[in-house]
N, C-alpha and C positions, 0 to 999 in steps of 0.2 A: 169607342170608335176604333174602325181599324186600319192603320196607317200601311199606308200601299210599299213597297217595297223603296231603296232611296234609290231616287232617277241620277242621270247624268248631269255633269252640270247643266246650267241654263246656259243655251246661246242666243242673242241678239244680233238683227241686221238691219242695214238703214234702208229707210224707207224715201224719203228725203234731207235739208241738210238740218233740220231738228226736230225727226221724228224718226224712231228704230222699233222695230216688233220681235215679239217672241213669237215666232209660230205656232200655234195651234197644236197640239202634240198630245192624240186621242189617249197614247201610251200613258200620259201623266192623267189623267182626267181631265185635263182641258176642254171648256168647251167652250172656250171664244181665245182669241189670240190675246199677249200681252201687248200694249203699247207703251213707249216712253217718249217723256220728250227730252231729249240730248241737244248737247254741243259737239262735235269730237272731242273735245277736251271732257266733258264730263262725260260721257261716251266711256272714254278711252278709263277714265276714275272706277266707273262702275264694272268693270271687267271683272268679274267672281268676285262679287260683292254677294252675301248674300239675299239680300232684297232684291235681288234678280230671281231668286227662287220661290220669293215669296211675290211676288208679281205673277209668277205662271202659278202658284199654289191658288191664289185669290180668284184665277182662270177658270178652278174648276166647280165654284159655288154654283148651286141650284138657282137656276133663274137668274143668271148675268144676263149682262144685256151689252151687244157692243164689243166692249174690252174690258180687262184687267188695266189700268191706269196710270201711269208712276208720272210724276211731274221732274222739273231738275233740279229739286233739293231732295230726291231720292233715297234713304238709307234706311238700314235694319232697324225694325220694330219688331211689337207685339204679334204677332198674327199676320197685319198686314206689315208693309213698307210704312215707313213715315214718309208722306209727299202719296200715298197711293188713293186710286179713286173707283168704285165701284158699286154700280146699279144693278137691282137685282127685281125681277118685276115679279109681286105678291101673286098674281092672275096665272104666273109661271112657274108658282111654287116656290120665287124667289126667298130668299132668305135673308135673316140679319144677324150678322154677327160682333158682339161688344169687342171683339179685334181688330174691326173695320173703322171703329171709332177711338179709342184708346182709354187708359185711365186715368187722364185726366180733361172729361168729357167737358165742351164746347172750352177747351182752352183757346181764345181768342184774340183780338185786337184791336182797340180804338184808337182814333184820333182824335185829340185837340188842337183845334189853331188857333190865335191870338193876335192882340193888336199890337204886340210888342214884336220889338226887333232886337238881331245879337248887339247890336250899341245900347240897349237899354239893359239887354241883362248879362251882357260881357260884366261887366261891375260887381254887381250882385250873386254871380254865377255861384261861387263856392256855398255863397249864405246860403242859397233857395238849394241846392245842395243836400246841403247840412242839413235843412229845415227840410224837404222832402225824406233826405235819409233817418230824423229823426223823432217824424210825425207820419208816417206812411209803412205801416206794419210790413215786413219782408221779412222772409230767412224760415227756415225748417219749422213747421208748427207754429208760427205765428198766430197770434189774433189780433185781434182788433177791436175799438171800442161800441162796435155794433152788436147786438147778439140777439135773436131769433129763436124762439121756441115755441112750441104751443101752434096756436092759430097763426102767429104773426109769421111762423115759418112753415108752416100750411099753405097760407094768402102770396107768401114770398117763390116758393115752388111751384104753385099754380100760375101767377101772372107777372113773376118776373121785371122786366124795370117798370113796369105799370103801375105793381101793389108802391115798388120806394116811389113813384108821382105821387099816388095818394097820401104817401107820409110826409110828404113835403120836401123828399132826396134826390126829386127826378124832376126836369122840365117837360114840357110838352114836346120841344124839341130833340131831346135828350130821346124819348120814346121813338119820334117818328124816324131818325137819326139811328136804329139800330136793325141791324136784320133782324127780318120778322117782327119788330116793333118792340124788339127784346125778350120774345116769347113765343114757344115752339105751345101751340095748342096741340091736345092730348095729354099733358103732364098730368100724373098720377101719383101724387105726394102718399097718398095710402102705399103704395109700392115702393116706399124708398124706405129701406130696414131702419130701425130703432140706432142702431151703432152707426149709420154714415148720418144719422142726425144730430146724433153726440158729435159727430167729428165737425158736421157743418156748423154747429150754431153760435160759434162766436169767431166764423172764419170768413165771413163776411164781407166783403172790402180789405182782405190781405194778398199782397204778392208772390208769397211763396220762395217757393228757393228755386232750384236749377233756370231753365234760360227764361224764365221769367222776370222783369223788369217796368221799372216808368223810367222814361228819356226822355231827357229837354232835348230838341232838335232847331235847327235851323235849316230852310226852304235853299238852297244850294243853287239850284236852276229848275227851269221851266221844259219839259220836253213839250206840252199840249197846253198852250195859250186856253185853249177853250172850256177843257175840261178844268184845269185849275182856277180856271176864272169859276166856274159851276162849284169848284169848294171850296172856293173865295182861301185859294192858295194864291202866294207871291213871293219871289224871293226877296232874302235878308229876313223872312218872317220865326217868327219862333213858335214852335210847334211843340207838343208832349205828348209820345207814344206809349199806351199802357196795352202791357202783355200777359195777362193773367187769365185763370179758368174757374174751374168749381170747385177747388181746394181738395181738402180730404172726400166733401161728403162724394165728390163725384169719383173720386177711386175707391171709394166704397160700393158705391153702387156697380161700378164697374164689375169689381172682385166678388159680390156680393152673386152678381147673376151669371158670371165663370165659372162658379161655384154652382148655381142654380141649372147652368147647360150640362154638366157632365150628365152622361145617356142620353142627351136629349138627338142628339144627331142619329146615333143608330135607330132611339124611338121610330124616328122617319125614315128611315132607310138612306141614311146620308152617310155614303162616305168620304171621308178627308185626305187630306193628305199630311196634316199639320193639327194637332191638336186644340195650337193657339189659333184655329180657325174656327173655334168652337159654334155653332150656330142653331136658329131655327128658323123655320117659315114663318116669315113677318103674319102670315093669316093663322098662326098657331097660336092657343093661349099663353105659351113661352115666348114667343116672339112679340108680341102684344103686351105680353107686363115688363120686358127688358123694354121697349119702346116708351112704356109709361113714364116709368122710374127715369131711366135717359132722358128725355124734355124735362123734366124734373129739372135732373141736376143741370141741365145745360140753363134752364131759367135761374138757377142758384149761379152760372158763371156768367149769365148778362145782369144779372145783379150785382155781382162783387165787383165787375169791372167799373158799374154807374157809382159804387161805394166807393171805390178807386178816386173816381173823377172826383165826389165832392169833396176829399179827405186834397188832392192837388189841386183844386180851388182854391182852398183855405188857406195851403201853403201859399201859393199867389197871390192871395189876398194879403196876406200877414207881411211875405217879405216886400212888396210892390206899394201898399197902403192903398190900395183900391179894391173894392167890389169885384169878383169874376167876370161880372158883368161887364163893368167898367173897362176890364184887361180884354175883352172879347173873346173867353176862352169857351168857345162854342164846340159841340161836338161835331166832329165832321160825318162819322160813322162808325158803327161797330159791328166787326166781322165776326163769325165763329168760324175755328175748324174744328176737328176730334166731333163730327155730330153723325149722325144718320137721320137724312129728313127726306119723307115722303112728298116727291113731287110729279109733275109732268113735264115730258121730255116726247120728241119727235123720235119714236122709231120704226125709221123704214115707211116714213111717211103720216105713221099714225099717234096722233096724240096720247101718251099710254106713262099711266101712273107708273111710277119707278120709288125704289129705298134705295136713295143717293147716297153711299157712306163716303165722308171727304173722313180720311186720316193725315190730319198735318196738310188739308190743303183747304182752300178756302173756295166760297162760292165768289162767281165773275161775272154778274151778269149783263149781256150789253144791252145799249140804251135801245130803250121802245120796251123793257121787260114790263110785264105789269106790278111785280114785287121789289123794283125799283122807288126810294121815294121819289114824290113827285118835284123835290129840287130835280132832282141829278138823273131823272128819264130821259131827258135829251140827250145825254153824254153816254151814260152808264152807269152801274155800278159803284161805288170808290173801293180799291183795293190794297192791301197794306202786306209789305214784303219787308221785315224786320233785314236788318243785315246780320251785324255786327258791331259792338259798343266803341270800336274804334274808325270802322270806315262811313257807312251809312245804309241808309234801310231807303224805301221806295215806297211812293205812291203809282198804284195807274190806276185803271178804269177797265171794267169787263169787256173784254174781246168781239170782234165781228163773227170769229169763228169756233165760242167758247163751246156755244150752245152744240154745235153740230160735231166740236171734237172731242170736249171732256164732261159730257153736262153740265158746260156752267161752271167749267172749276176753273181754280190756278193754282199756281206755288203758294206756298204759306210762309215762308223763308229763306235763307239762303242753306240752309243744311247741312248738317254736321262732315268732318272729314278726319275728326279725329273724337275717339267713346271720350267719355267724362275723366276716364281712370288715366288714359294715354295724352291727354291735355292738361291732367294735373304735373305728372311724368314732364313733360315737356316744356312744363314752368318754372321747375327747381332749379334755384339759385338766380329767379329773376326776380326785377321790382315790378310787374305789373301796372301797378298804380302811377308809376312813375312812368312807365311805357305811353299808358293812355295820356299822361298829363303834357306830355311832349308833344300827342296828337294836337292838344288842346281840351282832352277832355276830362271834365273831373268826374273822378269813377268814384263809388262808393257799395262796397258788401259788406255783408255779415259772417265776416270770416273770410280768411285767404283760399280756400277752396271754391270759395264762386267766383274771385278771379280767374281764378287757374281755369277750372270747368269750362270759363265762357270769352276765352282769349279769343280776341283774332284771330288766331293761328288754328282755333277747333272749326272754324267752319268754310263753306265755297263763297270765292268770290259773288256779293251779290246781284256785282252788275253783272257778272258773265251768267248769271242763273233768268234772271230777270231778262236779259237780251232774247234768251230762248225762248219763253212765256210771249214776251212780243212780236218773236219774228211769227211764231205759230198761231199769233191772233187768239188766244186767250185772255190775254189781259194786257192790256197797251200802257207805254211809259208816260206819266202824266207830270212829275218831281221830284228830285233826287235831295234825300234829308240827311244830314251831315249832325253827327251828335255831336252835343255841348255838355251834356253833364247826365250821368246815368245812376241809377238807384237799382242793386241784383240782387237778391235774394240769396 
């Protein structure tokens, strides 16, 4: 491909008070504007950030539709932004690019809540701790005691938390309880290379390393009486966030068909402006086996996250002497982002299939959707906004104005403010662990670098990110979750 000459920076202007645009700018190949959604204060963060460049880069794909997207946990990635959102319509010669998703496809988010409260496991805190840290695989390369090959990681890529119900790993509710049922239909396990299957088959139900984690949390306050009542949230309750994806096999498949696009962009006379925007027309046989393989590995991360859950069952069960069942540790929901998923969207009045790619952002959908479960269609959605392992992370519910402003997306986090390398820098000569345990919370890694990596101090405040997403009607405040004890990678 061949890259256009380097434009001037990017400038942004407000639109109103948490919505700013990048103009339209034919000089770049733009052809739809960028949009953000800002505070001034993260407004004023992102001033020559680069992911402002790659907001109006992501402007100039074939077949956008709308805008270029960034949410306000905004920052540099692959191709795209991380927090960036972008529809591109096949009918239009739109396009899909493995940039728009990441490598580590359908990295996601569930919820468990519970009949327990911080008085029952104030107590026990460090044990279940201990016993999560040292029964629940995490850290670089990990595995776990599940392993997959053959058929059974065939049936596993194909159907997702469906095939673990029939093995006896998954409930019925567990299933209905996850976007898309846990399973992006089209998966094409024949398309996922022989090496991301070596790397998947004993990575199964592991957490991984960098900001990945399970947190015991506790229910803090109530914003939406109604909607927490719909997911049978209450304060003082104890809750457990797992934030994990598709391991190695999904960065392989990733790398795998980055590798498989180089020439494919000029094949179709596409030019870029960014390499890492590598791409093809979702109606090209390129576009079409990157799609395959992709639902693939993202049915491999709604499986590892449901292998997640039964492995912190167990832990629950062991330290508590009660059945999971017994503790009421039900799934609330499971989100993906890093995906690209083929849907319909209103534009300009007309119902029109769209390749929705959320990077680092999550679908919001509000209530009356019909890919809503049937609990929570009155309400919406459930949406999960990790914070940070010291302050607290968020539930809300898909927005009144998701659909018409971001198809259906929101933030996926509170978002970094500081790279991995310059948060390790900025922990030297501190105690970390000792920092958290004065919050109240008992921290546990595999190694002093995933402290350091994942301080408070590397990411934005996440109520001030999450205010934005609500005042914009994307995704509305439903609970605010206050960690008790966290397990990193």
């Amino acid at each position: 491909m061949t890259p256009r000459p380097p434009a001037p920076p990017v400038r942004f202007e407000r639109v109103d008070d948490v919505t700013w645009r990048i103009p339209r700018d034919p000089e770049r190949g733009m052809r739809v504007e960028g949009s953000l959604f800002l505070s001034d204060a993260l407004a004023a963060a992102l001033e020559g950030d680069p992911a402002l460049e790659q907001v109006a880069n992501v402007a100039t794909l074939p077949g956008i539709r709308g805008a270029s997207l960034a949410m306000p946990d905004a920052h540099w990635g692959y191709g795209f932004c991380i927090g960036g959102v972008a529809a591109t319509d096949p009918a239009q010669g739109g396009v899909v690019s493995p940039g728009g998703v990441g490598y580590d496809v359908n990295c996601g988010v569930r919820l468990l809540r519970s009949d327990l409260t911080e008085a029952d496991v104030r107590p026990r805190l460090e044990a279940l701790v201990d016993a999560l840290f040292a029964r629940v695989p995490a850290g670089v390369g990990s595995t776990g005691p599940y392993r997959f090959e053959g058929r059974a990681l065939e049936a596993l890529l194909e159907d997702g938390v469906g095939y673990l119900r029939r093995q006896g790993l998954a409930s019925d509710d567990d299933v209905a309880h996850c976007e898309a049922d846990g399973r992006l239909e089209g998966a094409r396990p024949d398309l996922v290379s022989e090496t991301a299957r070596r790397r998947g088959a004993d990575q199964c139900g592991t957490v991984g390393s960098g900001n990945h984690f399970v947190e015991v949390q506790v229910v803090e306050r109530i914003e939406d009486p109604v909607a927490a009542s719909a997911f049978a949230l209450a304060v003082g309750q104890v809750t457990v966030l797992i934030h994990s994806g598709s391991r190695g096999l999904g960065y392989q498949v990733c790398d795998d068909y980055l590798t498989a696009f180089q020439g494919v962009p000029e094949r179709y006379g596409i030019e870029l402006p960014d390499r890492q925007l590598a791409c093809a027309p979702v109606r090209s046989p390129e576009g079409a086996a990157y799609l395959g393989a992709m639902r693939a590995a993202a049915n491999f991360g709604f499986a590892n996250r449901q292998l997640l859950t039964q492995q912190v069952r167990e832990v629950f069960e062991d330290v508590f002497e009660r059945p999971w069942s017994r503790l009421g540790l039900e799934l609330v929901y499971d989100v993906a982002h890093n995906v690209a998923k083929e849907e319909v969207h209103d534009v300009d009045g007309v119902a029109t299939p769209l390749c929705v790619h959320r990077k680092g952002a999550t679908r919001a959908y509000p209530a009356g959707h019909p890919e809503v479960p049937d609990a929570y269609r009155a309400v919406g959605q459930p949406v999960f906004v990790p914070g940070d392992m010291g302050r607290a992370s968020w539930v809300l519910v898909g927005g009144p104005r998701s659909m018409e402003r971001s198809f259906g997306s929101a933030c996926h986090g509170a978002g970094r403010t500081l790279s991995r390398s310059a948060a390790v820098k900025a922990a030297r000569g501190r105690d970390l662990r000792a920092e958290l345990a004065a919050r109240g919370v008992v921290a546990r890694a595999h190694g002093p670098r995933g402290f350091a990596e994942e301080q408070p101090d590397a990411y934005k405040d996440v109520d001030a990110v999450v205010d934005v997403v609500h005042r914009a009607g994307l995704a509305t405040r439903v609970a605010r979750l206050r960690p008790l004890g966290v397990v990193k990678g």
